[in-house]
Backbone as JSON Lines, residues from 0, in Angstrom:
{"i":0,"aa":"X","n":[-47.89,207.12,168.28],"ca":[-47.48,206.91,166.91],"c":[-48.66,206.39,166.11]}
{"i":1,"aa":"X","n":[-48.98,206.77,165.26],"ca":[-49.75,206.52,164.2],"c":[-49.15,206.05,162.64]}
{"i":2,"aa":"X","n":[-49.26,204.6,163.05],"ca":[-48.56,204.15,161.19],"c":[-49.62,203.3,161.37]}
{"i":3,"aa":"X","n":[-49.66,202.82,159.74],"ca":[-50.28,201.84,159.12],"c":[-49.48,200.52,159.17]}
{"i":4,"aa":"X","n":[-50.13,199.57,160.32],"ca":[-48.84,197.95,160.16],"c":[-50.28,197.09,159.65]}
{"i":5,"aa":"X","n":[-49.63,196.78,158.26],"ca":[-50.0,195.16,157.56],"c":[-48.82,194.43,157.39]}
{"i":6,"aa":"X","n":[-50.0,193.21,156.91],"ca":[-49.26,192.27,156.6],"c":[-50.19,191.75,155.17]}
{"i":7,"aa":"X","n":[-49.18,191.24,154.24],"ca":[-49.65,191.57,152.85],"c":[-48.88,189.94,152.73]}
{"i":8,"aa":"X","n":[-49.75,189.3,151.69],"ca":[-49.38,187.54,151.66],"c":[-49.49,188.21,149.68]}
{"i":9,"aa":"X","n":[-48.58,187.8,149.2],"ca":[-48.34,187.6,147.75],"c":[-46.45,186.99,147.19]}
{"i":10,"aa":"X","n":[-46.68,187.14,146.08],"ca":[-45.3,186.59,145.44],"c":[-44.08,187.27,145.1]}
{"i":11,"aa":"X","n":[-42.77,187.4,145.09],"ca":[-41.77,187.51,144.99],"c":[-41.94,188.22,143.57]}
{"i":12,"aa":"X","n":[-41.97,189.91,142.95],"ca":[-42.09,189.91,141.49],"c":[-40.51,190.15,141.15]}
{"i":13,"aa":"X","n":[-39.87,190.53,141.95],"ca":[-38.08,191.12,141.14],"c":[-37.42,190.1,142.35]}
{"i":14,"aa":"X","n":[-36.1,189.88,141.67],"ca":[-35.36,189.7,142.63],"c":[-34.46,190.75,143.57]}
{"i":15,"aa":"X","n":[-34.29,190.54,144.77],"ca":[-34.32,190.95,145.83],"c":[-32.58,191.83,145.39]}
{"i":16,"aa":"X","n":[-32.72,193.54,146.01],"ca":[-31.23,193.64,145.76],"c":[-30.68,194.45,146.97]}
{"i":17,"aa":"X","n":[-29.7,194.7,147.1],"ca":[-29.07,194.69,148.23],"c":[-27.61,195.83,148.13]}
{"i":18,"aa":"X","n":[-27.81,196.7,149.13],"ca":[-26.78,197.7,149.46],"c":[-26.71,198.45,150.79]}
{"i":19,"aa":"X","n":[-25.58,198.87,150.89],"ca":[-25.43,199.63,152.37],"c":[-25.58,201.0,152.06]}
{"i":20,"aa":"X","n":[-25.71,201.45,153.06],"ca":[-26.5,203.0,153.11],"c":[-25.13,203.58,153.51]}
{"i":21,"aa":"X","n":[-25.13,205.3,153.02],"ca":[-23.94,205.88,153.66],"c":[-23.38,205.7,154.85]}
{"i":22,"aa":"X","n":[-24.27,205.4,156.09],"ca":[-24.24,205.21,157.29],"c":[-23.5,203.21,157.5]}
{"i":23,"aa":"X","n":[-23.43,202.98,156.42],"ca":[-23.03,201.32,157.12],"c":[-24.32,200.3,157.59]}
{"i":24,"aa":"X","n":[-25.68,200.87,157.3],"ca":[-26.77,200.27,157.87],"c":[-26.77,199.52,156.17]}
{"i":25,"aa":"X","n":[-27.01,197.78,156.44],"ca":[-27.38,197.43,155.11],"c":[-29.24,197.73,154.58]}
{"i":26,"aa":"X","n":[-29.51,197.29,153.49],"ca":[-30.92,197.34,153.01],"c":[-30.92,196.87,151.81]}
{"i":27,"aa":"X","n":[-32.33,196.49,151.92],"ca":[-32.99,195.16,150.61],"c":[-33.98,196.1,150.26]}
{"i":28,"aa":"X","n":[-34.07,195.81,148.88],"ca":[-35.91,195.76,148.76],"c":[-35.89,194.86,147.09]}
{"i":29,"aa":"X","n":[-37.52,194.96,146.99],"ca":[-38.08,194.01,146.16],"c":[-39.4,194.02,146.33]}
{"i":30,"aa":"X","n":[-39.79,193.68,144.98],"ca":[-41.75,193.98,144.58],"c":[-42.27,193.11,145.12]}
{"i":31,"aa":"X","n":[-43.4,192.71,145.58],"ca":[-44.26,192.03,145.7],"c":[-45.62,191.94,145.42]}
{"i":32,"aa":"X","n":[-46.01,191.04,144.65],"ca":[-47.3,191.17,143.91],"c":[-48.53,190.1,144.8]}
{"i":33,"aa":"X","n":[-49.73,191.03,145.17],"ca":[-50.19,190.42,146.13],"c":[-51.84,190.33,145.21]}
{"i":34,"aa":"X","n":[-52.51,189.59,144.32],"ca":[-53.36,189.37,143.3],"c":[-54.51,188.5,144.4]}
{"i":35,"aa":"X","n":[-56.0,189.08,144.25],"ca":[-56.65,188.95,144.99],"c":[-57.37,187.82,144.33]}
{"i":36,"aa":"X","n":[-58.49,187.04,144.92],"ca":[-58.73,186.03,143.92],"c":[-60.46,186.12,144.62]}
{"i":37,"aa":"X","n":[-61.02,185.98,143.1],"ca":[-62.72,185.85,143.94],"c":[-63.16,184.37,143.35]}
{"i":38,"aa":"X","n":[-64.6,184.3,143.91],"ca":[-65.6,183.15,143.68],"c":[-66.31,183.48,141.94]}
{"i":39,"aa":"X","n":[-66.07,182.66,140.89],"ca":[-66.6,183.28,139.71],"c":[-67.61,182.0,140.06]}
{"i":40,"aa":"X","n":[-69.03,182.75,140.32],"ca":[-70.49,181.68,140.24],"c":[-70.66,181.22,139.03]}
{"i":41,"aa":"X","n":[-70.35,182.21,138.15],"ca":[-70.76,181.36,136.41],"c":[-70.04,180.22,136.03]}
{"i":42,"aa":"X","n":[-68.73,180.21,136.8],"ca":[-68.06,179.13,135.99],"c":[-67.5,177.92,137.3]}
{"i":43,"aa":"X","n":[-68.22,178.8,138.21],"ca":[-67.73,177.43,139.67],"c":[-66.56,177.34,140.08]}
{"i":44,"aa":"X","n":[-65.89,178.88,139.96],"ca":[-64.23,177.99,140.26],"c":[-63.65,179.68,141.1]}
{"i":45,"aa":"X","n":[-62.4,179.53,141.79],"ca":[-61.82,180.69,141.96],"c":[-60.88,181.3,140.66]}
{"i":46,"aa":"X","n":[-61.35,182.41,140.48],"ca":[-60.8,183.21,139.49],"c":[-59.32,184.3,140.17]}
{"i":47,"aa":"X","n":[-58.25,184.99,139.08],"ca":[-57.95,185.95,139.78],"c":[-58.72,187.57,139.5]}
{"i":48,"aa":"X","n":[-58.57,188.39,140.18],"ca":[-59.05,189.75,140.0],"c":[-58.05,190.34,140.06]}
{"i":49,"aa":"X","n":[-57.62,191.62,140.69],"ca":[-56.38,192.72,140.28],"c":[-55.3,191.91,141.45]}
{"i":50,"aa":"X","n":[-53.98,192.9,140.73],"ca":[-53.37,192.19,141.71],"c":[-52.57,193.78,141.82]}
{"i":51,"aa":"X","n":[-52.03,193.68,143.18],"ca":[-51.39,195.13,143.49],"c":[-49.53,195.25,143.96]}
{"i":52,"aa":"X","n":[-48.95,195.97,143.66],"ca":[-47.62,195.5,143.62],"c":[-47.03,196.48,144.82]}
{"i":53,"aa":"X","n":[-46.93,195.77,145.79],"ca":[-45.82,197.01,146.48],"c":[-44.05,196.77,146.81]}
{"i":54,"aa":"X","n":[-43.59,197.46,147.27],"ca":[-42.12,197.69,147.22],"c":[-41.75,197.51,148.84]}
{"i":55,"aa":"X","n":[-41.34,196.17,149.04],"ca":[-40.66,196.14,150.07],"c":[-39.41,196.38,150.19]}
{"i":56,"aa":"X","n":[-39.12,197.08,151.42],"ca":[-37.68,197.31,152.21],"c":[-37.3,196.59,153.12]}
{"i":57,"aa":"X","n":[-36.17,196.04,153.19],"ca":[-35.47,195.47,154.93],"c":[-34.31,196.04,155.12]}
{"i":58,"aa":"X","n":[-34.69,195.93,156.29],"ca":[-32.75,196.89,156.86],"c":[-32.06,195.87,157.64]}
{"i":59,"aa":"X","n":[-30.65,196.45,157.69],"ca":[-30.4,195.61,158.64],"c":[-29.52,193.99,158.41]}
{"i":60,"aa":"X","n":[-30.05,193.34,159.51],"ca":[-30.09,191.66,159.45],"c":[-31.2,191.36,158.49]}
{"i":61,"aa":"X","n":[-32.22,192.29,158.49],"ca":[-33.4,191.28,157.83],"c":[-33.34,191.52,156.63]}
{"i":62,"aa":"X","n":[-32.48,192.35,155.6],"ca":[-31.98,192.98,154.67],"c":[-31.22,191.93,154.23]}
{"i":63,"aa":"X","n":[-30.26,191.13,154.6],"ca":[-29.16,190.37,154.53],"c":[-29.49,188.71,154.53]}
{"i":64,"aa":"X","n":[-30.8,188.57,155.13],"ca":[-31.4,187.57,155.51],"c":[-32.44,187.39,154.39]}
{"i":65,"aa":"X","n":[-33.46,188.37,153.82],"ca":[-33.95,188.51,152.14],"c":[-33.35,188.2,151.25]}
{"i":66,"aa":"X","n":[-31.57,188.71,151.22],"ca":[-30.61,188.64,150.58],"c":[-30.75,187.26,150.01]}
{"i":67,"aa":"X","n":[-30.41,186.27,151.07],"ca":[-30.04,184.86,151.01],"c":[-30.93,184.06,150.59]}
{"i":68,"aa":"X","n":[-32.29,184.27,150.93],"ca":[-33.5,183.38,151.6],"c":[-34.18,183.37,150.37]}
{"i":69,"aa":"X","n":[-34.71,184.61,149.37],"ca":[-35.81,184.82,148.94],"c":[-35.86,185.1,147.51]}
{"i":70,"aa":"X","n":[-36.34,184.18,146.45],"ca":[-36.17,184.5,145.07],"c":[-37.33,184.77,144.46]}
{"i":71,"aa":"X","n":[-37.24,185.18,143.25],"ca":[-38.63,184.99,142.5],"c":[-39.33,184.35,142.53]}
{"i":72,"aa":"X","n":[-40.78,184.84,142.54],"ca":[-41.96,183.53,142.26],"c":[-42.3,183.21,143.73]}
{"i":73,"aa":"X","n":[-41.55,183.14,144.91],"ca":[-41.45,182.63,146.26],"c":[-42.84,182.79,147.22]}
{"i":74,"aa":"X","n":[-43.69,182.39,147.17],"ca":[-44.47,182.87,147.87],"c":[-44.13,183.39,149.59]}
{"i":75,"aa":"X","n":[-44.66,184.72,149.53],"ca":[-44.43,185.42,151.11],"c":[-44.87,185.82,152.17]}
{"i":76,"aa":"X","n":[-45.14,186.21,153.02],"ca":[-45.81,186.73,154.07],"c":[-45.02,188.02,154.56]}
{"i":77,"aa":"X","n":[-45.48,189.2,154.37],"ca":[-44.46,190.3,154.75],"c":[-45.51,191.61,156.07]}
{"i":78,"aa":"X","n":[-44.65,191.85,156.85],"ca":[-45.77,192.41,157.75],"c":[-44.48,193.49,158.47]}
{"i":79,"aa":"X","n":[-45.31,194.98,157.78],"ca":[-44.58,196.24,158.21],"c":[-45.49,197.19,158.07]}
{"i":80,"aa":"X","n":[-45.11,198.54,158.42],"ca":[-45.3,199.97,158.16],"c":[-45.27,200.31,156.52]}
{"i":81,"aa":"X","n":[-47.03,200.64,156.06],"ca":[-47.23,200.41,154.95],"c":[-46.78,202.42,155.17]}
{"i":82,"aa":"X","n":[-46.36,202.68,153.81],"ca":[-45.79,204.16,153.2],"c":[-47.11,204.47,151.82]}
{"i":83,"aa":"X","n":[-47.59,205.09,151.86],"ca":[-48.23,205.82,150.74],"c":[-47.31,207.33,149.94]}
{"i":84,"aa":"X","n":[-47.0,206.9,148.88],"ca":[-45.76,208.02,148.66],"c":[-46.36,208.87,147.39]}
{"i":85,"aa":"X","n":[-46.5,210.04,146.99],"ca":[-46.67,210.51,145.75],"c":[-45.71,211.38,145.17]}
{"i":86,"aa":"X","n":[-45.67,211.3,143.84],"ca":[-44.25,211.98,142.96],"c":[-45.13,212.89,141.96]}
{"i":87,"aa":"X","n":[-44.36,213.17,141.84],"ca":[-44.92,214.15,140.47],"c":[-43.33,213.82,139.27]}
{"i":88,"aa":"X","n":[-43.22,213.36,138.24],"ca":[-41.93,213.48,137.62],"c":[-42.69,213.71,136.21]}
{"i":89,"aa":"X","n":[-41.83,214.47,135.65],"ca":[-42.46,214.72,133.78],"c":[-43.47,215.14,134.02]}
{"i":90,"aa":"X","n":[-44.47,215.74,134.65],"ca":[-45.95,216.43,134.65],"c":[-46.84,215.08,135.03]}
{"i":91,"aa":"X","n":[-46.25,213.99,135.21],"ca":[-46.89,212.49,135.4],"c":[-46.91,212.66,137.5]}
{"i":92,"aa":"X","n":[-48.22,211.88,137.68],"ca":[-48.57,212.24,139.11],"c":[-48.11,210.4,138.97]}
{"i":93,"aa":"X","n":[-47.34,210.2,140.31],"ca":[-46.74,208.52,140.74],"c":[-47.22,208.33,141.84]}
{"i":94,"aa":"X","n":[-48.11,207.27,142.09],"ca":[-48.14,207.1,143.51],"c":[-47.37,205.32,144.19]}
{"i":95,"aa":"X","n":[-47.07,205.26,144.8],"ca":[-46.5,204.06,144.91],"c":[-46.61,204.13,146.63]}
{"i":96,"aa":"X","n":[-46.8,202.47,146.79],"ca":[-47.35,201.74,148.15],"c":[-45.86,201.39,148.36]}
{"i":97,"aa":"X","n":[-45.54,201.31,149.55],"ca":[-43.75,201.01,150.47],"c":[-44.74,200.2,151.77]}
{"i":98,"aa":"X","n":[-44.11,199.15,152.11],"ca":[-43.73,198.52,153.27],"c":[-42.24,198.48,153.96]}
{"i":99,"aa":"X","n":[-42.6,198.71,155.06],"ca":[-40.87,199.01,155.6],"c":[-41.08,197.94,156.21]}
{"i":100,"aa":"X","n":[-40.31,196.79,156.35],"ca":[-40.69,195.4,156.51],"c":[-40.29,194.87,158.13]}
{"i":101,"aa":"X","n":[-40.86,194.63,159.05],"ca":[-40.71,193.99,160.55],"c":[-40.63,192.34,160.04]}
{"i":102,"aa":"X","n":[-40.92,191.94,159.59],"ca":[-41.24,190.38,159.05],"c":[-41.5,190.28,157.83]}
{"i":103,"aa":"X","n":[-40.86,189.02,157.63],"ca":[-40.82,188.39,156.34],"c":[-40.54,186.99,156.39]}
{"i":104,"aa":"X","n":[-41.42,186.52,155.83],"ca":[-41.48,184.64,155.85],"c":[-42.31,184.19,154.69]}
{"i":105,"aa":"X","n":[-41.8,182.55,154.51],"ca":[-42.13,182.11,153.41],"c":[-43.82,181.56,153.88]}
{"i":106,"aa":"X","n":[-44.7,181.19,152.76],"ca":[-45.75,181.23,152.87],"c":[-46.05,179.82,153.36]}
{"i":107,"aa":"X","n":[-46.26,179.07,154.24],"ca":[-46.15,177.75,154.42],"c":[-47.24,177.11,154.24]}
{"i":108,"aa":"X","n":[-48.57,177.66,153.29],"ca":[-49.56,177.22,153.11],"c":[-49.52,176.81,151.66]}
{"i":109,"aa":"X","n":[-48.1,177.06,151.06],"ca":[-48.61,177.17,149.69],"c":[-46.92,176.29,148.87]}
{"i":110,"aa":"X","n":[-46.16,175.67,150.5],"ca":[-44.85,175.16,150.45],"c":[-44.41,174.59,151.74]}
{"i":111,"aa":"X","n":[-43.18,174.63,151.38],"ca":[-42.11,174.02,152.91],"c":[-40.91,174.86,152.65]}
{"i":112,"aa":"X","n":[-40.14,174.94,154.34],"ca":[-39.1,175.66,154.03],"c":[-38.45,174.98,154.91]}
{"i":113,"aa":"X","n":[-36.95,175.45,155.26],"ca":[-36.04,175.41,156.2],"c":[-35.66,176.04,156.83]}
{"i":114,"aa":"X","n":[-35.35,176.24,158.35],"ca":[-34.94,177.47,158.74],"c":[-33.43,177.18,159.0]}
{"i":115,"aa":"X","n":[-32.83,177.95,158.98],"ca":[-31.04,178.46,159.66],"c":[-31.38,179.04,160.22]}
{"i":116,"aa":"X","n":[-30.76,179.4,161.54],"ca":[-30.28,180.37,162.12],"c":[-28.95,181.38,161.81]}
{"i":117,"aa":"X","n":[-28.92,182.29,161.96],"ca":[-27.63,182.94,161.48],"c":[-27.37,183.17,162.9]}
{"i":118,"aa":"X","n":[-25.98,182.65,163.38],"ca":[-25.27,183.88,164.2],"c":[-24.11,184.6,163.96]}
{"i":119,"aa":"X","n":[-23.57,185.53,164.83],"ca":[-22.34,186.05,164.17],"c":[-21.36,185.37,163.5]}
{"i":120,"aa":"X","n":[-21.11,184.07,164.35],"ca":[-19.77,183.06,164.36],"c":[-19.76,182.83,162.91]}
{"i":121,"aa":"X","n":[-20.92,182.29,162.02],"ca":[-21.39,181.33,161.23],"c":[-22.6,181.98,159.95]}
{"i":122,"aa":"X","n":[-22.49,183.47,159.5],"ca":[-23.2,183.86,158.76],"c":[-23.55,183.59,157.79]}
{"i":123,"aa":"X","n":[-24.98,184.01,157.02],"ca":[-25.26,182.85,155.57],"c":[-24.16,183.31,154.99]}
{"i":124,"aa":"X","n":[-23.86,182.29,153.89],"ca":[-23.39,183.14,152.76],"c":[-24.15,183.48,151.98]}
{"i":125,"aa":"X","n":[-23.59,184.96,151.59],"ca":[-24.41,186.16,151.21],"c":[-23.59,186.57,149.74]}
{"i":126,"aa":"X","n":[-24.8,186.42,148.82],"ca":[-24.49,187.08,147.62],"c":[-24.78,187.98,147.04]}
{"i":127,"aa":"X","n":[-25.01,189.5,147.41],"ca":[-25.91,190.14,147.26],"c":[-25.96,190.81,146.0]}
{"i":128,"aa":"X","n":[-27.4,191.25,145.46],"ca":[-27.38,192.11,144.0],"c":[-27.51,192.52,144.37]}
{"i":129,"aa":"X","n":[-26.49,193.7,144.16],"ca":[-26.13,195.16,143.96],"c":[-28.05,196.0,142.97]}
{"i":130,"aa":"X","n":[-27.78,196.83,143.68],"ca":[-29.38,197.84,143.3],"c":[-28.23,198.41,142.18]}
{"i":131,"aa":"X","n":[-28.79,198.94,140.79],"ca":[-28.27,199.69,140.43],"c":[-29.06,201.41,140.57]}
{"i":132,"aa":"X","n":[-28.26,201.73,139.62],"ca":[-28.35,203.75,139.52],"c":[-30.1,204.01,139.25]}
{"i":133,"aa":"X","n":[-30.39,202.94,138.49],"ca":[-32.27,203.08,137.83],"c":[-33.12,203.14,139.31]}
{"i":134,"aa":"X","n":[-33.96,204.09,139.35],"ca":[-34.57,204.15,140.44],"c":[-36.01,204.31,140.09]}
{"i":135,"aa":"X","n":[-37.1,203.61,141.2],"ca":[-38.28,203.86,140.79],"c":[-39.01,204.76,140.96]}
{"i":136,"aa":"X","n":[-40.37,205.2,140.38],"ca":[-41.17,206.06,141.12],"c":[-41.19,206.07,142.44]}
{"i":137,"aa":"X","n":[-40.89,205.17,143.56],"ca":[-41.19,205.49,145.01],"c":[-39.5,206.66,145.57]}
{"i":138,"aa":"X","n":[-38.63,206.17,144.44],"ca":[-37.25,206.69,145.1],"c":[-36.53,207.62,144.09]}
{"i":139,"aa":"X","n":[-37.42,207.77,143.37],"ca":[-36.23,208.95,141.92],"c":[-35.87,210.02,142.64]}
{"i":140,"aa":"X","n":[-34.62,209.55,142.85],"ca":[-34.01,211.41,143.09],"c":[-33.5,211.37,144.81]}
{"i":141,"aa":"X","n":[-34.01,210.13,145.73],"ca":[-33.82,210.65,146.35],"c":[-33.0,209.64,147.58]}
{"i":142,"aa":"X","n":[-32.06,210.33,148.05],"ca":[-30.66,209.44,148.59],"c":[-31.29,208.31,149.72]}
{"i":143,"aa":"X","n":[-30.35,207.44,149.77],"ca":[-30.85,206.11,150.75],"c":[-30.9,207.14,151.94]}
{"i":144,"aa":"X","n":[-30.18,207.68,152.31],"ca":[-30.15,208.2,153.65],"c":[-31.55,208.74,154.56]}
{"i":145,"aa":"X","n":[-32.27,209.1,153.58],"ca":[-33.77,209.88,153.3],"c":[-34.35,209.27,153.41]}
{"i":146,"aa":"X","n":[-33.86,207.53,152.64],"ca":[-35.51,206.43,153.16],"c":[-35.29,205.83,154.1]}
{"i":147,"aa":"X","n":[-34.41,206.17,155.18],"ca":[-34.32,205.22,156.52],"c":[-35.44,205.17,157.59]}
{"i":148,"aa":"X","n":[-35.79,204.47,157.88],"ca":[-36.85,204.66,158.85],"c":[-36.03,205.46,160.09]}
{"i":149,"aa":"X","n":[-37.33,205.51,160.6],"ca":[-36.08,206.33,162.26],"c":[-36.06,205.4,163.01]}
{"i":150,"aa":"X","n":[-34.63,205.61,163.64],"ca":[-33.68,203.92,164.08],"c":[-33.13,203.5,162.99]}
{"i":151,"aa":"X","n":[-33.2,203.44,161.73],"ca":[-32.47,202.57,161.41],"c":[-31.0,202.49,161.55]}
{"i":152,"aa":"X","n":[-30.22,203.39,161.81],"ca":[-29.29,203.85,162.25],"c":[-28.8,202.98,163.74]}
{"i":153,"aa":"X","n":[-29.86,202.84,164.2],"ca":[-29.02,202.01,165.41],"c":[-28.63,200.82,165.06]}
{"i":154,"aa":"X","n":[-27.98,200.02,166.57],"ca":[-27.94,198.62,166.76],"c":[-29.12,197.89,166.82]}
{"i":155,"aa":"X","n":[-28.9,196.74,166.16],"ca":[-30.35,195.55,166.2],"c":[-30.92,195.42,167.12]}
């Protein structure tokens, strides 16, 4: 197998939304803006430079677990199978970066957190936003069923 696995450290840009796939498999996603920062010698200090936005996915538990856990602004640590996707819509060429997400955690260099455990008995409570009908350049047009990774369909 040949994929691309990073792990990409930036901030929470949308809040996180949440739906089940035809199949009963749940899934999250949400932007993340990961802004690089250099040494500016003229002025002695760290500056920022570009910052790049990609579109994370979770399936699953870890879908449900984003759900609960993770708001705007949040600093993250996310580490999956990076997607390079291109569109063409309106004569406009789209390219958009996807992480299909193995991990996701809060940034503990830059905060504190708590952990829960979830088990069956005792699940978070879960409030989830609903994704609506608006879809982005990485997904116009095209059904959840289509962006599942392979497996996602199974058991955890």
């Amino acid at each position: 197998m040949n994929e691309t696995l990073v792990t990409v450290v930036g901030n929470v840009a949308t809040q996180p939304d949440f739906r089940e796939s035809a199949n009963g498999a749940a899934v999250s996603r949400f932007r993340l803006a990961a802004t690089v920062r250099r040494w500016d010698r003229g002025r002695e200090e760290w500056a920022d430079a570009y910052t790049s936005f990609y579109t994370v996915w979770a399936w699953r538990t870890l879908a449900a677990n984003v759900v609960a856990s993770v708001s705007i602004g949040e600093p993250l640590l996310v580490q999956g199978r990076l997607r390079i996707q291109e569109q063409e819509r309106e004569g406009k060429r789209w390219l958009s970066a996807d992480i299909d997400a193995t991990s996701i955690g809060h940034d503990l260099a830059r905060g504190t957190s708590a952990f829960r455990r979830v088990s069956p008995a005792r699940p978070l409570p879960l409030e989830p936003v609903r994704m609506t009908g608006v879809a982005g350049p990485a997904d116009a047009g095209e059904p959840l069923a289509a962006r599942e990774p392979a497996g996602a369909a199974t058991a955890q």
